[in-house]
C-alpha positions in Angstrom: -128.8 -27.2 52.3 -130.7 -25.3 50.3 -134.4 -26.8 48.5 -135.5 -25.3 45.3 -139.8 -25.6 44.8 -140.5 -25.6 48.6 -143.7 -26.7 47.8 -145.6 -30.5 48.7 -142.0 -32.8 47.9 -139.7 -30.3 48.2 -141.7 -29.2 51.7 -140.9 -32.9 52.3 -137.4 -32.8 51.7 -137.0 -29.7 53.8 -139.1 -30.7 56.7 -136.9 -34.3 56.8 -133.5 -32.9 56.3 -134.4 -30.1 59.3 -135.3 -33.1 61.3 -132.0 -34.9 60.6 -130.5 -31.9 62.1 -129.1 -29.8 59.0 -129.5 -25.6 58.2 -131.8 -25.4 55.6 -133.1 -22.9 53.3 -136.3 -23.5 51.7 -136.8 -21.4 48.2 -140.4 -20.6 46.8 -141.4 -18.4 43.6 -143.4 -16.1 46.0 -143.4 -15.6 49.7 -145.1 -18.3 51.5 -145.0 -20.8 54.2 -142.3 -23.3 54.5 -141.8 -26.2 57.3 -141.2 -25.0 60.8 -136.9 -24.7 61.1 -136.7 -23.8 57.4 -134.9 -20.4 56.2 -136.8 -18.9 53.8 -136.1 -17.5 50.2 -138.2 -15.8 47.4 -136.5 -16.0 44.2 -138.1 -16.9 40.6 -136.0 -19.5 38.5 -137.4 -18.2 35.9 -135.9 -14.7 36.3 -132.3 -15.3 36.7 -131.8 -11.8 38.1 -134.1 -12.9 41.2 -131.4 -15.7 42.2 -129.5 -14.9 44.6 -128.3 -17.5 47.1 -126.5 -17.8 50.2 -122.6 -18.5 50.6 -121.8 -21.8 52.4 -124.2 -23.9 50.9 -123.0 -27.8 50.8 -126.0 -29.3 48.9 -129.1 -28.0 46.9 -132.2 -30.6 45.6 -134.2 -29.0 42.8 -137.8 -29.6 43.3 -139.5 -27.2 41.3 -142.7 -27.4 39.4 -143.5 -26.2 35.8 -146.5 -22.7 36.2 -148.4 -24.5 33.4 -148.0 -27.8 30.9 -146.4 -26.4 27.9 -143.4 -26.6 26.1 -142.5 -22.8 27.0 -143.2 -23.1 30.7 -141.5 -26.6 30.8 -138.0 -24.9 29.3 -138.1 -22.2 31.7 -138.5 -23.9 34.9 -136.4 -26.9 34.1 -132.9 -26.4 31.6 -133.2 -22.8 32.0 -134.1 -22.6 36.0 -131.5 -24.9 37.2 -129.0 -23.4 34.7 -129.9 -19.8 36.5 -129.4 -21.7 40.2 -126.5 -23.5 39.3 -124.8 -20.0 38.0 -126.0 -18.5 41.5 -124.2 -20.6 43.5 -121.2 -18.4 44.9 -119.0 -22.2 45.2 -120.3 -24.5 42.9 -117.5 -26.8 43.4 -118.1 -27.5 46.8 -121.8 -28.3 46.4 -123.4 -31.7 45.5 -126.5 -31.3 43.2 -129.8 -33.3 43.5 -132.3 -32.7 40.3 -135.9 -33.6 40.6 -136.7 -35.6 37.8 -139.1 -38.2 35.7 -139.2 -41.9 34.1 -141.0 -39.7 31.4 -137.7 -39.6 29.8 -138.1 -43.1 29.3 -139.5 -43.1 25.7 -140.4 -46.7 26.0 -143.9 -47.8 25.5 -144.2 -51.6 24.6 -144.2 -53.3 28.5 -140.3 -53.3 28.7 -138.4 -53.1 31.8 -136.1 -49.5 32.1 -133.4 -48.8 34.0 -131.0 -46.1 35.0 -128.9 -47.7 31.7 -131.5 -47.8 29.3 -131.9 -45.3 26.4 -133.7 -42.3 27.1 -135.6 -41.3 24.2 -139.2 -39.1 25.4 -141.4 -38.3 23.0 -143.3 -35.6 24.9 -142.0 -32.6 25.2 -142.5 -32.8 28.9 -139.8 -35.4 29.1 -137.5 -33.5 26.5 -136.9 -30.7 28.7 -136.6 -32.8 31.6 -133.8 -34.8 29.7 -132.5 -31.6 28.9 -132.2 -30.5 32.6 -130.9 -33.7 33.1 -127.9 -33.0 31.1 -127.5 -29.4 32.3 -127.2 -30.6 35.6 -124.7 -33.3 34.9 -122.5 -30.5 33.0 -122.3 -28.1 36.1 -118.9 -28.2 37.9 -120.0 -29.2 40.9 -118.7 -31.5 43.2 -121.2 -34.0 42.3 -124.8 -34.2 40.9 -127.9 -36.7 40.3 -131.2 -36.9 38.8 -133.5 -38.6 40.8 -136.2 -40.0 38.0 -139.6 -40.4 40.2 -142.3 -42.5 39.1 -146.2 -40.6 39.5 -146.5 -40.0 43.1 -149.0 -40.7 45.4 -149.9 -39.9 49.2 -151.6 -37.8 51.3 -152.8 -34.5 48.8 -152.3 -36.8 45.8 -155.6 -39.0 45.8 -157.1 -38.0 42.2 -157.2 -42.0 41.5 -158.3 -42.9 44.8 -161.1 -40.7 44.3 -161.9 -41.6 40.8 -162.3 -45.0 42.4 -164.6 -43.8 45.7 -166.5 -41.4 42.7 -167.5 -44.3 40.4 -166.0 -42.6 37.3 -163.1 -44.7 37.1 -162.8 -47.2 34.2 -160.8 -50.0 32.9 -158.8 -49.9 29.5 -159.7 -52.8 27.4 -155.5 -53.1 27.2 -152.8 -53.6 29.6 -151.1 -50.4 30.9 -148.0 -50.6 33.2 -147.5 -48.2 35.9 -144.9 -47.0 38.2 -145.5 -45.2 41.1 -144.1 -43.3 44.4 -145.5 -42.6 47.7 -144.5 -39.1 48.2 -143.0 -39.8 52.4 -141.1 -42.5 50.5 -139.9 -39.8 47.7 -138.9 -37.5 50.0 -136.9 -39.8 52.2 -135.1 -40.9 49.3 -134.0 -37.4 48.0 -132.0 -37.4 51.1 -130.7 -40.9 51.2 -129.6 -40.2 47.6 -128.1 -37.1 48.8 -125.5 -38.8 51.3 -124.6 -41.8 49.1 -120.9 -41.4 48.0 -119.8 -41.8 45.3 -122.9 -39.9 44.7 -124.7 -42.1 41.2 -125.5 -39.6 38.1 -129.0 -41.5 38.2 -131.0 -42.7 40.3 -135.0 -44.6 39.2 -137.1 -43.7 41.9 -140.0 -45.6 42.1 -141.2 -48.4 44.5 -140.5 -51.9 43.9 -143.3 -53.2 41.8 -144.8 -52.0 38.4 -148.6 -52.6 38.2 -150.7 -52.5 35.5 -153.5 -49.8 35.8 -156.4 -52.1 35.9 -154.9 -54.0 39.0 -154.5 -50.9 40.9 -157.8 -50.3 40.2 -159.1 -53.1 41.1 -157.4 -53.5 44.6 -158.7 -49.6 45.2 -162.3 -50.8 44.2 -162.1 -53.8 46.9 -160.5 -52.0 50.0 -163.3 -49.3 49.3 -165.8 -52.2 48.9 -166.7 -51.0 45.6 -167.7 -52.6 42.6 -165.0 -53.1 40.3 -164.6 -50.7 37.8 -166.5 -51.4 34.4 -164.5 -51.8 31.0 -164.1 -48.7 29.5 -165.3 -48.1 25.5 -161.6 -46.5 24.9 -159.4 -46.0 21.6 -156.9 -47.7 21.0 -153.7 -47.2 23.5 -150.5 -44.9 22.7 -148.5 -47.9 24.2 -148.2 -50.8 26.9 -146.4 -48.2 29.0 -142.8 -49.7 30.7 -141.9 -51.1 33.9 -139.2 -49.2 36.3 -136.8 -50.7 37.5 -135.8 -49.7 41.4 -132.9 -52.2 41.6 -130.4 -49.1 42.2 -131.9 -47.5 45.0 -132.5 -51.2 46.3 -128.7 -52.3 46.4 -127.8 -48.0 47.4 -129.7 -49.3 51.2 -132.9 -47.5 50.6 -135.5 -49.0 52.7 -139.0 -48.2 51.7 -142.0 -47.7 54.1 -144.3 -48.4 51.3 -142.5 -51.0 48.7 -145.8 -51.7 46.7 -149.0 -49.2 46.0 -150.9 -51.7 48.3 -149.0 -51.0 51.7 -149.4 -47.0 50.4 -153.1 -46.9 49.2 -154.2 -48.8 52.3 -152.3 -46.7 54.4 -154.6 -43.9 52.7 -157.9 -45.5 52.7 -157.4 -46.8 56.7 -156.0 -43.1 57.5 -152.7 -44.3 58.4 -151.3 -40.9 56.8 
């Protein structure tokens, strides 16, 4: 197995599937250190000529992130990179594909629940070139291939709300604002249950198993910490309602979550469970 963007996820990934006794190869942009068991690579997605991968390979999970947020550095790391992995792989055919993906290739914005069969129509580049991978990957002849669509993830390293809270800057919009959200254990773990479904889906929504709107998050973050509740913010007027994820797929697939709401995972964080 080999794990593209070795970095917090994909470190995950690797660390999990090692565990679960598999040969893995963990690939990073520069040299660097990788979970204990893992073989490492230095290649640059970027720079096809840098991508050279071993023979024998059942299974690769694309995890990489973008060097910077801009249309440019989007297309390079996501269309073009996997395009340059997939054309590295000495046997395509025999290997099952696993692409790192968004719900930001949901376009939706008006409170609507999405799904794996819903239209995807982003708006933001980001999502365009993710959507764009998306169909790259389903186009490779390999012996099978998903997107795994993750929600904004959270955990252990990914506290920037948490600490917005505990900082007293955080504020809430005078709107409702759906969110969907992942702990990052319970992304990682579900890369690989993904991974050995079969028939293997072409998508997979991977977010936990209820959308909350910002300012209830907020709110539940404010009373574990015993903080006020967060005052109304003076804001413009919102971009959109956001949209509600559906996780019914990975639900009926057998995927049991360790965190199913951002409750069990944020007060996991705050109690230093993680």
């Amino acid at each position: 197995m080999l794990v593209v963007g070795c970095g917090d996820l994909g470190g995950r990934v690797a660390r999990l599937a090692v565990d679960g006794g598999h040969e893995v190869f963990g690939a990073r942009r520069t040299a660097g250190r990788v979970p204990d068991g893992v073989d490492p690579l230095v290649l640059d997605v970027t720079d096809p000529a840098s991508v050279e991968l071993p023979h024998g390979l059942d299974a690769f999970v694309y995890a990489v992130a973008a060097s910077e947020r801009t249309d440019d550095a989007y297309r390079a790391a996501y269309p073009e990179g996997l395009r340059a992995v997939i054309g590295a792989l000495p046997e395509p055919a025999r290997v099952r594909g696993l692409f790192i993906s968004s719900t930001a290739v949901h376009g939706a914005r008006d409170g609507s629940w999405v799904d794996e069969d819903s239209g995807s129509a982003p708006t933001s580049f980001s999502g365009q070139r993710l959507l764009e991978a998306e169909r790259v990957l389903a186009e490779a002849p390999l012996a099978a291939a998903s997107s795994l669509r993750l929600g904004g993830i959270y955990g252990p390293g990914r506290t920037s709300l948490l600490r917005s809270v505990e900082a007293g800057a955080a504020s809430l919009a005078p709107h409702v604002e759906w969110t969907n959200r992942i702990h990052v254990e319970d992304a990682a773990r579900a890369v690989l249950h993904v991974l050995d479904l079969v028939p293997l889906p072409p998508l997979v929504e991977v977010v936990d198993q209820e959308p909350a709107p910002r300012a209830e998050v907020l709110n539940f973050l404010a009373a574990r910490l015993g903080r006020p509740s967060p005052p109304v913010g003076d804001t413009p007027a919102p971009r959109g309602l956001g949209k509600r994820v559906s996780s019914a797929r990975l639900a009926r697939s057998g995927f049991d979550w360790r965190y199913p709401t951002y409750r069990e995972g944020y007060a996991a964080l705050i109690d230093g469970a993680d």
